[in-house]
FITITOR-389430 format. One record per residue: x, y, z of N, C-alpha, C, CB in turn; residue in one letter. Coordinates in steps of 0.001 Angstrom, whole numbers, padded with zeros to 6 digits, always signed. Glycine has a CB too. Example, Ala and Ser with C-alpha at 12.3 -4.5 7.8 and 13.67 -1.06 7.14 Angstrom:
% FITITOR-389430
+013190-005690+007800+012300-004500+007800+013200-003300+007800+011308-004473+009046a/+012850-002250+007080+013670-001060+007140+012900+000030+007870+014084-000598+005725s/
***
This chain:
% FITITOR-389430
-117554-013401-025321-116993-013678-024022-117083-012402-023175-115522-014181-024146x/-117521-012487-021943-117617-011467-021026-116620-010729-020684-118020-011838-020056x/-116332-009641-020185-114873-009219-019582-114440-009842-018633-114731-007988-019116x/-114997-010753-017574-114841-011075-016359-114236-012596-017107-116297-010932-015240x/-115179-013228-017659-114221-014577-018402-113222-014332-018987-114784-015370-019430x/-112424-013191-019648-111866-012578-020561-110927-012614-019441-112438-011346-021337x/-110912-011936-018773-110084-011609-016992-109543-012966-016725-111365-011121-015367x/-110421-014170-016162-110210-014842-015444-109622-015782-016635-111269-015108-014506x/-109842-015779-017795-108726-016824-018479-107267-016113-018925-109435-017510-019977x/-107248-015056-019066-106132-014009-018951-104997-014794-017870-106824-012362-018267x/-105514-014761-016525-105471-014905-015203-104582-016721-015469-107350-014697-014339x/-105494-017040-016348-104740-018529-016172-103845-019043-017286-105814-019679-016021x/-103589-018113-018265-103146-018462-019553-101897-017465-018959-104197-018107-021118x/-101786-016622-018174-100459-016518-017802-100024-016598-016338-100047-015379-018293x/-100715-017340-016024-100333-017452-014733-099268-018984-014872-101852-017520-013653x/-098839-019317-013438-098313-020299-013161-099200-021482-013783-098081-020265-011797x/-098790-022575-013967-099590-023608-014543-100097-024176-013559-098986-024515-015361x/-101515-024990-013413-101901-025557-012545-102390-024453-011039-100800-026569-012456x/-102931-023690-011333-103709-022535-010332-104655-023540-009927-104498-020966-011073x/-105104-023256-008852-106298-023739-007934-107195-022338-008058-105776-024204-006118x/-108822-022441-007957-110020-021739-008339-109359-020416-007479-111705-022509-007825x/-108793-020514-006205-108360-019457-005513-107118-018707-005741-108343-019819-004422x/-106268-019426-006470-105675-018882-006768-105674-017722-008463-105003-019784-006421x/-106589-018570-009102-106733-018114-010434-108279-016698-009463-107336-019902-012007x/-108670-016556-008963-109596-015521-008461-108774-014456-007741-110688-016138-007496x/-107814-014418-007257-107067-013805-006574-106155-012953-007932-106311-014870-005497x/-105428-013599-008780-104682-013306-010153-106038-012512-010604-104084-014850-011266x/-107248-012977-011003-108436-012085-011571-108844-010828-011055-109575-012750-011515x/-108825-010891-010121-109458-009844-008819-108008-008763-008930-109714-010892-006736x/-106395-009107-009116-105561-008095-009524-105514-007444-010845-104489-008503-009329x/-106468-008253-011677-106629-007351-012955-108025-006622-013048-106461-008264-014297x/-108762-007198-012060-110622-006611-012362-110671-006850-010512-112243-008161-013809x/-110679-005354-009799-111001-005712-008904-112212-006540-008051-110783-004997-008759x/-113231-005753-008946-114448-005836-008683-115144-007422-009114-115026-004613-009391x/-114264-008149-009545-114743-009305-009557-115064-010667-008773-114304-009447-010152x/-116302-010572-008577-116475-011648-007201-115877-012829-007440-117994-012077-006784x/-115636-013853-006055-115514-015123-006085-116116-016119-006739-115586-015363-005232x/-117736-015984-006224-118390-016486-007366-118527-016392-008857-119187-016344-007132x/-118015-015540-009375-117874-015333-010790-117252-016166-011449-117363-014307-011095x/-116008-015872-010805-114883-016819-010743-114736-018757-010502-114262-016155-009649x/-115734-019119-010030-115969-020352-009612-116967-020500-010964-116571-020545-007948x/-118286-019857-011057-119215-020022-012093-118303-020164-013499-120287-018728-012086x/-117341-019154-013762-116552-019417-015037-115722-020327-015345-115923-018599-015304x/-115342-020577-013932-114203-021803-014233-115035-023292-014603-113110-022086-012621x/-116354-023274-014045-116918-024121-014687-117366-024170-015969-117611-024321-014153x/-117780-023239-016531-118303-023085-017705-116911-023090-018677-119262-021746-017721x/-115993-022662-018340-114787-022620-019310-114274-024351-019447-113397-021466-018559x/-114999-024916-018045-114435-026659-018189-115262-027134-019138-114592-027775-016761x/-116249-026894-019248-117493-027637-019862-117569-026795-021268-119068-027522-018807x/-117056-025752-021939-116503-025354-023296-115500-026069-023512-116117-024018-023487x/-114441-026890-022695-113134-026721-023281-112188-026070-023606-113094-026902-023841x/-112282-025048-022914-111119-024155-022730-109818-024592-021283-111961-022571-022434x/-110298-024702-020546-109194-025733-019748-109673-027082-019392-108722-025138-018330x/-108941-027443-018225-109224-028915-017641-109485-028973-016349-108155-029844-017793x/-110064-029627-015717-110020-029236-013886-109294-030996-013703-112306-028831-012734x/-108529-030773-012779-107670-031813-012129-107425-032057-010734-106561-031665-012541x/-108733-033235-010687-108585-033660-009306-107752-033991-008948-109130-034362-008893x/-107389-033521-007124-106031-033815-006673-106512-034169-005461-104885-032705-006709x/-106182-035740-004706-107005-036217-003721-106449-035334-002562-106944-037840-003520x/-107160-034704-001721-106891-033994-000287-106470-032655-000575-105727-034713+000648x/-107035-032376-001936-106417-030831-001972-107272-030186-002969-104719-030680-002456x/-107033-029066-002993-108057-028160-004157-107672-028507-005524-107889-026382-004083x/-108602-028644-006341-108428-028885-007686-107572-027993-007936-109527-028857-008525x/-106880-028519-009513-106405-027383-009920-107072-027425-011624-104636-027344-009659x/-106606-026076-012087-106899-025921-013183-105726-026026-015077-107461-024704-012694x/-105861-026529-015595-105212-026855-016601-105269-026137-017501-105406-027803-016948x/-104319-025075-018245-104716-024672-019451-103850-025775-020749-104331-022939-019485x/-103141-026409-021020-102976-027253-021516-103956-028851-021828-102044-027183-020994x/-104502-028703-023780-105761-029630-023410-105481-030684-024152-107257-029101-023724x/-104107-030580-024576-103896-032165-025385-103873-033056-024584-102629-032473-026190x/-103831-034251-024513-103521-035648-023626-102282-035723-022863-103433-036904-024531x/-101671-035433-021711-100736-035471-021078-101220-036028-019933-100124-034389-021024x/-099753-036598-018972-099511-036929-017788-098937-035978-016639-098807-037865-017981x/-099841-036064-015652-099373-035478-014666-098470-035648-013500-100091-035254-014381x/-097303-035321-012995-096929-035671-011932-097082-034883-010945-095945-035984-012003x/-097511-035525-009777-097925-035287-008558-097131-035062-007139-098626-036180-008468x/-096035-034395-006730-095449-034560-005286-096649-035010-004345-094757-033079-004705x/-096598-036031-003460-097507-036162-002374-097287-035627-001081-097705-037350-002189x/-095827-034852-001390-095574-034236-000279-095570-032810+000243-094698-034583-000137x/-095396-032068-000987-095239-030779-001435-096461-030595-002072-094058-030524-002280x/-097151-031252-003218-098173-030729-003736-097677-030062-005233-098767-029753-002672x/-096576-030297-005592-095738-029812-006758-096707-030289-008175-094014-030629-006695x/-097099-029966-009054-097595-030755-010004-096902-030393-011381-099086-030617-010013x/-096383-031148-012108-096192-030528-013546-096669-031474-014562-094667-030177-013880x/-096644-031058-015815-096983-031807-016734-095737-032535-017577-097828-031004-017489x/-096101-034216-017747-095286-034793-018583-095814-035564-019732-094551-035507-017892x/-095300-035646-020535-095623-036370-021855-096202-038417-021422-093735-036203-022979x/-096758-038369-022273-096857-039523-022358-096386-040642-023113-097620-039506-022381x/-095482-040001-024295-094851-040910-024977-095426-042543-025636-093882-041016-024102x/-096558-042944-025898-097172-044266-026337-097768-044783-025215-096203-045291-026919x/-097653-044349-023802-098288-044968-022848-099444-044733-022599-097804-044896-021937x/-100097-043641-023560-101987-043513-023819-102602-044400-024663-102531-042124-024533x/-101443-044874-025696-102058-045633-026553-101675-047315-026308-101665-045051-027945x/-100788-047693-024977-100466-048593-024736-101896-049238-023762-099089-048372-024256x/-102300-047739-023310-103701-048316-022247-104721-048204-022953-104114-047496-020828x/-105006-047425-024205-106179-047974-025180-105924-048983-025481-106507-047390-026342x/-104858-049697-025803-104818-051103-026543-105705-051962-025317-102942-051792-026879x/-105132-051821-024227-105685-052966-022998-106955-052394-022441-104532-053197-021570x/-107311-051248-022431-108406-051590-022154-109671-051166-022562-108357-051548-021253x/-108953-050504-023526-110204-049930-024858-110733-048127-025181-111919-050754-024303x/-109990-047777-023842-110499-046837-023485-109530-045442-023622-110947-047217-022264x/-110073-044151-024077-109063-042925-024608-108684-042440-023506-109631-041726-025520x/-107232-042325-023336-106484-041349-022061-106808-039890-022886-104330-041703-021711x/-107443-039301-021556-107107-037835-021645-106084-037274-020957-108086-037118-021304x/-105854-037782-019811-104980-037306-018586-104621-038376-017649-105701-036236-017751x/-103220-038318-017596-102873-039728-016362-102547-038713-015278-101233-041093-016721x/-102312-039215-013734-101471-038685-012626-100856-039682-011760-102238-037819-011785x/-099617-038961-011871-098791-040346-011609-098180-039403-010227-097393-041071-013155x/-097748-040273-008846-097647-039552-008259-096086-040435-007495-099055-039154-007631x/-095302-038965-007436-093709-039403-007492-093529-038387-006139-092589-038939-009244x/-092068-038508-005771-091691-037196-004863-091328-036474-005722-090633-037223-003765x/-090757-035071-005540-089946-034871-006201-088798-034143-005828-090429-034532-006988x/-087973-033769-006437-086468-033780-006027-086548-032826-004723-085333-033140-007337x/-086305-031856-004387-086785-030796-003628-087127-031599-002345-088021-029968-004326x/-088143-032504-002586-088630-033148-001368-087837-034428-000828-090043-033537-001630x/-087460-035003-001810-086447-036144-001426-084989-035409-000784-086069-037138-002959x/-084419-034578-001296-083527-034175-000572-083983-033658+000500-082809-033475-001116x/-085153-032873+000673-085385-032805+002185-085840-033802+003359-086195-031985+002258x/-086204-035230+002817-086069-036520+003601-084766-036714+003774-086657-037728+002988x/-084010-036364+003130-082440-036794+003115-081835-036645+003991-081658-036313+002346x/-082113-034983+004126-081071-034265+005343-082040-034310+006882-080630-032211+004823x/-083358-034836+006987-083909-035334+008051-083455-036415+008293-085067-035392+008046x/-083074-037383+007789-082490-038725+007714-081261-038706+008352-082324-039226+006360x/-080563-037566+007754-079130-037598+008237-077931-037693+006757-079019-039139+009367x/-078505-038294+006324-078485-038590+004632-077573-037521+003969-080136-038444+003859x/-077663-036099+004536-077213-035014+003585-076949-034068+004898-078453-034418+002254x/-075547-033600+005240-075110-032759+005659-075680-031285+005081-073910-033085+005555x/-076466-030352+006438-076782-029077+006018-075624-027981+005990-077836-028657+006857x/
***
């Protein structure tokens, strides 16, 4: 492994979970200055296509990146952009039964708290 891949998975194995390519290049670039953008984009692909993380499309927004590679569910804020990871509990193997096919990753997309209380107190809902 190169120093610069070495860097940039460094970069994501302790970073916040779920970095976007810019954000995990920015975290890289504070440990290896000299490391271009493109490097950074070229590795993150090649680290998808080893299996070392996951890339996770997120409609209207920059992918993000996964270092967690067992089968989990994602939840999604549509408002905030919040993402974390949740278990799936039998509901991977409830959708192989129906439709034949292996979950790697669900995204399920909820508010989340943070954001609902801030509809709240726009509403009127919640005294500031």
């Amino acid at each position: 492994m190169t120093r610069q891949r070495q860097t940039i998975y460094e970069a994501i194995l302790t970073g916040p979970a779920h970095m976007t390519a810019e954000e995990i290049y920015e975290s890289a670039r504070a440990r290896m200055p000299g490391v271009a953008r493109a490097t950074v984009y070229r590795n993150l692909s090649l680290m998808e296509r080893d299996g070392q993380v996951r890339r996770i499309g997120v409609a209207h927004a920059p992918d993000r990146y996964d270092r967690t590679l067992s089968p989990h569910a994602h939840i999604l804020c549509p408002c905030c952009g919040a993402l974390e990871d949740c278990p799936m509990d039998g509901l991977d193997a409830w959708i192989q039964t129906r439709i034949g096919r292996l979950v790697l990753a669900l995204q399920i997309q909820a508010v989340c708290g943070a954001c609902r209380t801030e509809r709240a107190k726009e509403r009127g809902e919640i005294e500031t």
